[in-house]
C-alpha positions in Angstrom: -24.0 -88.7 25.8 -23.1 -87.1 22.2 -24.3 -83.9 22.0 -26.0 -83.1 18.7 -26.2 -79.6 17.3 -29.6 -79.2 16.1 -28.5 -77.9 12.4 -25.9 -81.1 12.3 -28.7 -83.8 12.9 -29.7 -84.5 9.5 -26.2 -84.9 8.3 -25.3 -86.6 11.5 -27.8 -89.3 10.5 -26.9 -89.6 7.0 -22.9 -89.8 8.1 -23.7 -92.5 10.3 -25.0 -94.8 7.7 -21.4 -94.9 6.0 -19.3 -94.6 9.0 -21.1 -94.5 12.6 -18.0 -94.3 13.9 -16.4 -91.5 12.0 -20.0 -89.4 12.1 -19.9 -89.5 15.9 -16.3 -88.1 16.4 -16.9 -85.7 14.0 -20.5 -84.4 16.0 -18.6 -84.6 19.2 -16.4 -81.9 17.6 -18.6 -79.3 17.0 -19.1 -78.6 20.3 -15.4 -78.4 21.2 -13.2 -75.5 20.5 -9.6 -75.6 21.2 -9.6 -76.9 24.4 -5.9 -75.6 25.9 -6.4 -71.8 24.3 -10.0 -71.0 25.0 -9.7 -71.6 28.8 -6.4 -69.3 28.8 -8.3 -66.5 26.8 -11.2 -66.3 29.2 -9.0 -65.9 31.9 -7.4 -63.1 30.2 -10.5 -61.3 29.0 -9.9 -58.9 31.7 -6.8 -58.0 30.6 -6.0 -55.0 28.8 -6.0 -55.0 25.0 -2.6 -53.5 24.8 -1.1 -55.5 27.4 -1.9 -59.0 26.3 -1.0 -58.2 22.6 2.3 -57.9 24.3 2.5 -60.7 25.6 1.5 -63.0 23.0 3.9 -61.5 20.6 7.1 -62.1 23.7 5.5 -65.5 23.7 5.3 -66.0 20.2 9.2 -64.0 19.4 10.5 -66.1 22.4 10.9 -63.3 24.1 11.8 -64.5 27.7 12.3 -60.8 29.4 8.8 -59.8 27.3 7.2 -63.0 28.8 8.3 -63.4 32.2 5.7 -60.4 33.4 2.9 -62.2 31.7 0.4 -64.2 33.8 1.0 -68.0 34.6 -1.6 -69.4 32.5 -0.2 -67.6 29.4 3.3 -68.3 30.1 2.0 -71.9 31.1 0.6 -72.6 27.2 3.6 -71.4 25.7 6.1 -73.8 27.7 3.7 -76.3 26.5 3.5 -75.7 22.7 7.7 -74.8 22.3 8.1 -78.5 21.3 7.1 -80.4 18.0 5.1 -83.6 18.6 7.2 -86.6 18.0 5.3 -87.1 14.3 6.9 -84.6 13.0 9.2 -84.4 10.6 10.9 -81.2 9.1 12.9 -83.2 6.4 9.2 -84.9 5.1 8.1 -81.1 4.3 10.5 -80.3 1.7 9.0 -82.6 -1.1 5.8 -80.4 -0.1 7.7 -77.1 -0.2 9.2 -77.8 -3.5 5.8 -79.1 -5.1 4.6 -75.4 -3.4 7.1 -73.2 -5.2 6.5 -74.8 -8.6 2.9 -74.9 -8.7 2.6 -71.7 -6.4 -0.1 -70.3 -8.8 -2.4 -72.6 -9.7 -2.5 -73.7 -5.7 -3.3 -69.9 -4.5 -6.0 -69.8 -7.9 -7.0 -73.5 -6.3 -7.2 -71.7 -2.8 -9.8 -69.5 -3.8 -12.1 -70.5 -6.2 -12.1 -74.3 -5.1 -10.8 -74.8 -1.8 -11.9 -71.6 0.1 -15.3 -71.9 -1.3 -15.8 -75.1 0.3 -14.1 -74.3 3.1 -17.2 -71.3 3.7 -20.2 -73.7 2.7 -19.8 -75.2 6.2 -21.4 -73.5 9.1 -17.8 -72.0 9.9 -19.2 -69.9 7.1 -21.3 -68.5 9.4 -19.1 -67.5 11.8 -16.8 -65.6 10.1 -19.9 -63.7 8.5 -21.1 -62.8 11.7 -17.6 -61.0 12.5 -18.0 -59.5 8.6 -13.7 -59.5 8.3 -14.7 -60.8 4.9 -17.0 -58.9 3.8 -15.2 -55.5 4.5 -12.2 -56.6 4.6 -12.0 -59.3 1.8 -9.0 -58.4 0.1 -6.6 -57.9 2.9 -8.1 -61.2 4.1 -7.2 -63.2 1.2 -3.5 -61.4 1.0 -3.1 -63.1 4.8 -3.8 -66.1 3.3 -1.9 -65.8 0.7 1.4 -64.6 3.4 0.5 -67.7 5.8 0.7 -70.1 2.8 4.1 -68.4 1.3 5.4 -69.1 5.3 4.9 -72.2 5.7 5.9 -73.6 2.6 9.0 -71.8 2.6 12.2 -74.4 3.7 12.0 -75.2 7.1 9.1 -72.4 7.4 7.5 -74.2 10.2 10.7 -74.4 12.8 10.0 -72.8 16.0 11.6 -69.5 15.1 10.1 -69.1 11.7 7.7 -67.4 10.3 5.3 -70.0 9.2 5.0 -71.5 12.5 4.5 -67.8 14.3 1.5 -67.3 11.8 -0.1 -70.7 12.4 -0.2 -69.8 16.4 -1.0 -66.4 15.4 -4.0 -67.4 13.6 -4.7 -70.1 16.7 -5.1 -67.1 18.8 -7.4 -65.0 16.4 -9.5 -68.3 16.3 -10.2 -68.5 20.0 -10.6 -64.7 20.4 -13.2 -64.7 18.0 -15.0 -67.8 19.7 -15.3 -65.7 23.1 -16.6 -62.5 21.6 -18.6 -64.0 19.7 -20.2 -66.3 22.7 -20.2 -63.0 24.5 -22.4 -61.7 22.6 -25.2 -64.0 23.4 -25.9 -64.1 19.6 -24.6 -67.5 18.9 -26.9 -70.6 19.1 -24.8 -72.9 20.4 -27.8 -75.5 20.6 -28.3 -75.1 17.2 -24.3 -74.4 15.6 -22.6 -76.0 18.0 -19.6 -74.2 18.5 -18.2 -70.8 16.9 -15.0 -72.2 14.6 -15.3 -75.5 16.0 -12.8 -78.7 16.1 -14.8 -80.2 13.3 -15.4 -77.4 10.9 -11.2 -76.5 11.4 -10.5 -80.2 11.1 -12.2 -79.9 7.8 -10.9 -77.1 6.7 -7.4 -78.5 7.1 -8.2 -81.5 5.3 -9.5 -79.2 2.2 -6.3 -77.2 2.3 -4.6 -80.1 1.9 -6.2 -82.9 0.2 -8.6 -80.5 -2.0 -6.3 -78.1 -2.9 -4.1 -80.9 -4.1 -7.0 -81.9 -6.6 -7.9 -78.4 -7.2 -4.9 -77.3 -8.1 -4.4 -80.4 -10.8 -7.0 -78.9 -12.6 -5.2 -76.0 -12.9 -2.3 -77.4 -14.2 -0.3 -78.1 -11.3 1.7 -81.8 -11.1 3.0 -83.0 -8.1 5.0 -86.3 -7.4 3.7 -89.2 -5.0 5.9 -87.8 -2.6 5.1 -83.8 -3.1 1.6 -84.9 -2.3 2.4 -86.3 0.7 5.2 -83.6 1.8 2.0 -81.4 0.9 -0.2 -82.5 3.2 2.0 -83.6 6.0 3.0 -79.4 5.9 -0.7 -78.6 6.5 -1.0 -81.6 9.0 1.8 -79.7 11.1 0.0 -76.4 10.2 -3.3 -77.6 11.4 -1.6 -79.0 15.3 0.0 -74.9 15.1 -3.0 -73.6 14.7 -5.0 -75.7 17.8 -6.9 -78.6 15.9 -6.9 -81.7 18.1 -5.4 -84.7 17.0 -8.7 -86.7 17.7 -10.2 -84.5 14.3 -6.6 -83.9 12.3 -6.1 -86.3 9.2 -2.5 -88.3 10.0 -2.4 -89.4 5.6 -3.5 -87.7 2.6 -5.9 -90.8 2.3 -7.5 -89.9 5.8 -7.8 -86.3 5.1 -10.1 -87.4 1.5 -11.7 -89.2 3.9 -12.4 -86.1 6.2 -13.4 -83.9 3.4 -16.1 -86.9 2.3 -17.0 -87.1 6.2 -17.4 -83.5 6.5 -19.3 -83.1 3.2 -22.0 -85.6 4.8 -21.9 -84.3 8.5 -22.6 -80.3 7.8 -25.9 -78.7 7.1 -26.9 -77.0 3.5 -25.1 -74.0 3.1 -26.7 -71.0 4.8 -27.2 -67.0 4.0 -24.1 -66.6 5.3 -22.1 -69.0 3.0 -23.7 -67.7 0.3 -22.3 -63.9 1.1 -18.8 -65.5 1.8 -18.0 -67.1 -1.1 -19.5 -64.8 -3.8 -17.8 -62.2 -1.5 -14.1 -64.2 -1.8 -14.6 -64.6 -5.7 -15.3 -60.7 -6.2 -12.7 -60.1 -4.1 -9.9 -62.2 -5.4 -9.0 -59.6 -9.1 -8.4 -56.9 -6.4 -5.8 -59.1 -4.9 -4.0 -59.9 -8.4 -4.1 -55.8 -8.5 -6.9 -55.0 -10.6 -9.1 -52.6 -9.7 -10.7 -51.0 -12.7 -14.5 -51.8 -12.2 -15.2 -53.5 -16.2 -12.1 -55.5 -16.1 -12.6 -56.6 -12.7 -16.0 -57.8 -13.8 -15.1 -59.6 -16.1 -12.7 -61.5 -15.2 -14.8 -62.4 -12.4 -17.6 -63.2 -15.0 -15.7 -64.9 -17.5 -13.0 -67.1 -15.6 -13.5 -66.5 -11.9 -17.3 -68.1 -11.2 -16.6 -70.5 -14.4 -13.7 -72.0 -13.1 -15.1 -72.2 -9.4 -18.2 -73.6 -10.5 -15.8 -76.7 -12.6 -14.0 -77.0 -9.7 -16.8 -77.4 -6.7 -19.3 -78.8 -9.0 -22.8 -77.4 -10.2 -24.7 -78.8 -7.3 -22.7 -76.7 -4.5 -22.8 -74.0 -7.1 -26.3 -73.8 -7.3 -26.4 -73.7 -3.3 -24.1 -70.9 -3.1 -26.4 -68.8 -6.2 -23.6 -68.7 -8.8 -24.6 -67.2 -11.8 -26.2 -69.4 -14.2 -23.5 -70.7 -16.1 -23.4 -74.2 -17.8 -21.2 -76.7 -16.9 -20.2 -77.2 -20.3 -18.9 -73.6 -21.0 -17.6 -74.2 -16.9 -15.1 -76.4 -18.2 -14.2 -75.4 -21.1 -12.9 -72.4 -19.1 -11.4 -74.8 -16.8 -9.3 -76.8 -19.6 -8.7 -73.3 -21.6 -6.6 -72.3 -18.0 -5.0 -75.7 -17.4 -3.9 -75.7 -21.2 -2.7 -71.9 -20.7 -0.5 -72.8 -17.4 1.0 -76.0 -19.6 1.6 -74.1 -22.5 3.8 -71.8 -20.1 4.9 -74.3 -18.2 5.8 -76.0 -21.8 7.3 -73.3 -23.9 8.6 -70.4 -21.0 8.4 -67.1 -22.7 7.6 -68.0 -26.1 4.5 -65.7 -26.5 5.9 -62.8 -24.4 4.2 -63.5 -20.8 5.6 -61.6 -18.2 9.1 -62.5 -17.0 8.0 -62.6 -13.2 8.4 -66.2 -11.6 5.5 -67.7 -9.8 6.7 -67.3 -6.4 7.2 -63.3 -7.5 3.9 -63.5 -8.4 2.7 -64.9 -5.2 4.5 -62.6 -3.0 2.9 -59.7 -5.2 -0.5 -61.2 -4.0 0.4 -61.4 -0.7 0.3 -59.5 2.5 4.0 -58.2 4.3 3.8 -55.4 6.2 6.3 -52.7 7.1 6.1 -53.3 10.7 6.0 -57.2 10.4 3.9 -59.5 11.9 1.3 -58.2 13.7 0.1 -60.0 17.1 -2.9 -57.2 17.9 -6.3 -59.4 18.4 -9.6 -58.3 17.5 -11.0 -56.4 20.8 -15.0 -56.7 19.6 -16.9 -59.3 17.6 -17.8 -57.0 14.7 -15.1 -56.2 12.4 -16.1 -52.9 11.6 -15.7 -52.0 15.6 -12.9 -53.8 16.6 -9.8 -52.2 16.4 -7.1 -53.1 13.9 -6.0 -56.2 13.8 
């Protein structure tokens, strides 16, 4: 019997006149998690904070002597995720790394006023609301994404010892640690949200990074190739099996993940309260990741080009969902084309108007998160952000 989540059932029905098929996988993952990592972390949740931090990272850094202490179940899952699946294929990526480091900045702009946005309307909006890692912790937030991004689109990134593929299983285990405190604290309605990050709503998101950030990006300015589009989205497909999606819910094409994005668009309930914090929290957030922090130019930039260009991008409909301002979609993209005919002009004619001499990728790694100590492997240790410690 398909279990229904009671907020899904009115996009459930309306999926199932297009696809029946498609709507009933998509329902069945809602209420599935990641099915190998969950059942190792609530073995664990005994374990002291300190200890199993340790061990994820000796699992993670292949560190056998770190690892061989560690119990069976956790040893078990790494043995079993060492290997690449036989679909993938390292030399495929590099069309998608390249189309990356050209059109780094117009994707990361993409990320955050298109993607990200829709990313939050779902109810996986809701969960990360509930934890509040946004909401107090917005711009670090977005410099991780930035950093996860930079990894695995960097040549051959996503090889077992790299640092793309040890943030992806990084972030897998944040995922499932979040699912269990937040189940633990009884203040989840799993009749009525199914599950807490679920399958479906990560299966989903994947499919935005790829496919909508692809179209998002465009916008921008950025041009890709046939085959940077699909190097694109094959590096997310890889990122999306690192980071525990099931293949039963993970796009295999850039056609199939349009097709998931269209799916999930029917399948998920109106946003809620807590979509509406996230994304007007991620907009405000993202001039403090570019570095600027005095208050008036911070506003308006966010005013004038920020909820403009997002509301071009996602469309006045979602817009209005997610209380925007009030802005009309004619002056929306007129901002949009004034910025795509900005990043061509410099695309165009390189440094005839005195922009700054920075590449892209500098710019990128100026918006992104590296810390002096490296990659971190700490989990949260309590549902709330604000009382948990650092992660």
């Amino acid at each position: 019997m398909l279990t229904v989540p009671s907020a899904y059932a009115e996009g459930y029905a309306r999926a199932r006149v297009v696809d029946p098929a498609a709507a009933e996988t998509y329902l069945r993952h809602t209420t599935i998690g990641d099915p190998d990592l969950d059942p190792v972390l609530a073995q664990l949740a005994d374990l002291p904070q300190a200890e199993l931090h340790r061990f994820i990272a000796a699992g993670i850094e292949r560190d056998a002597g770190g690892l061989r202490t560690a119990p069976a179940v956790l040893r078990d899952f790494f043995a079993g995720i060492d290997d690449a699946p036989a679909w993938v294929d390292h030399q495929a990526f590099r069309p998608g790394a390249r189309a990356f480091g050209a059109n780094a900045v117009p994707i990361l702009a993409a990320f955050v006023a298109g993607t990200l946005i829709e990313g939050f309307a779902t109810l996986i909006g809701k969960s990360f609301a509930m934890t509040g890692r946004v909401m107090d912790r917005g711009v670090r937030r977005l410099r991780q994404n930035n950093r996860h991004q930079v990894e695995i689109f960097y040549p051959e990134g996503l090889r077992r010892e790299n640092d793309g593929w040890k943030l992806s299983v990084r972030i897998r285990f944040v995922h499932a640690q979040v699912r269990r405190l937040l189940a633990d604290r009884g203040e989840w309605d799993t009749d009525a949200w199914g599950m807490p990050i679920s399958a479906a709503s990560l299966g989903y998101a994947i499919a935005c990074f790829s496919a909508r950030t692809l179209a998002h990006s465009r916008a921008l300015g950025a041009r890709y190739s046939r085959e940077q589009r699909e190097g694109y989205c094959a590096v997310w497909r890889y990122t999306g099996h690192l980071m525990g999606i099931p293949e039963t819910i993970l796009y295999t094409t850039p056609a199939e993940a349009r097709r998931m994005f269209a799916l999930g668009v029917r399948c998920e309930p109106a946003p809620t309260d807590e979509s509406v914090l996230m994304a007007n929290a991620l907009l405000n957030s993202a001039p403090l990741v570019a570095g600027i922090s005095d208050p008036a130019e911070r506003k308006a930039l966010v005013t004038d080009l920020i909820y403009p260009i997002s509301r071009a991008l996602i469309g006045g409909d979602l817009a209005n969902q997610l209380r925007f301002p009030a802005i009309p979609m004619l002056r929306s993209r007129a901002v949009l084309f004034l910025y795509w005919l900005d990043n061509w002009r410099k695309r165009a004619l390189p440094g005839m108007f005195g922009d700054r001499e920075s590449t892209p990728m500098e710019q990128v790694f100026e918006a992104s998160l590296y810390e002096p100590e490296g990659i971190t492997y700490a989990l949260p240790d309590h549902a709330y952000s604000d009382r948990s410690s650092s992660w």
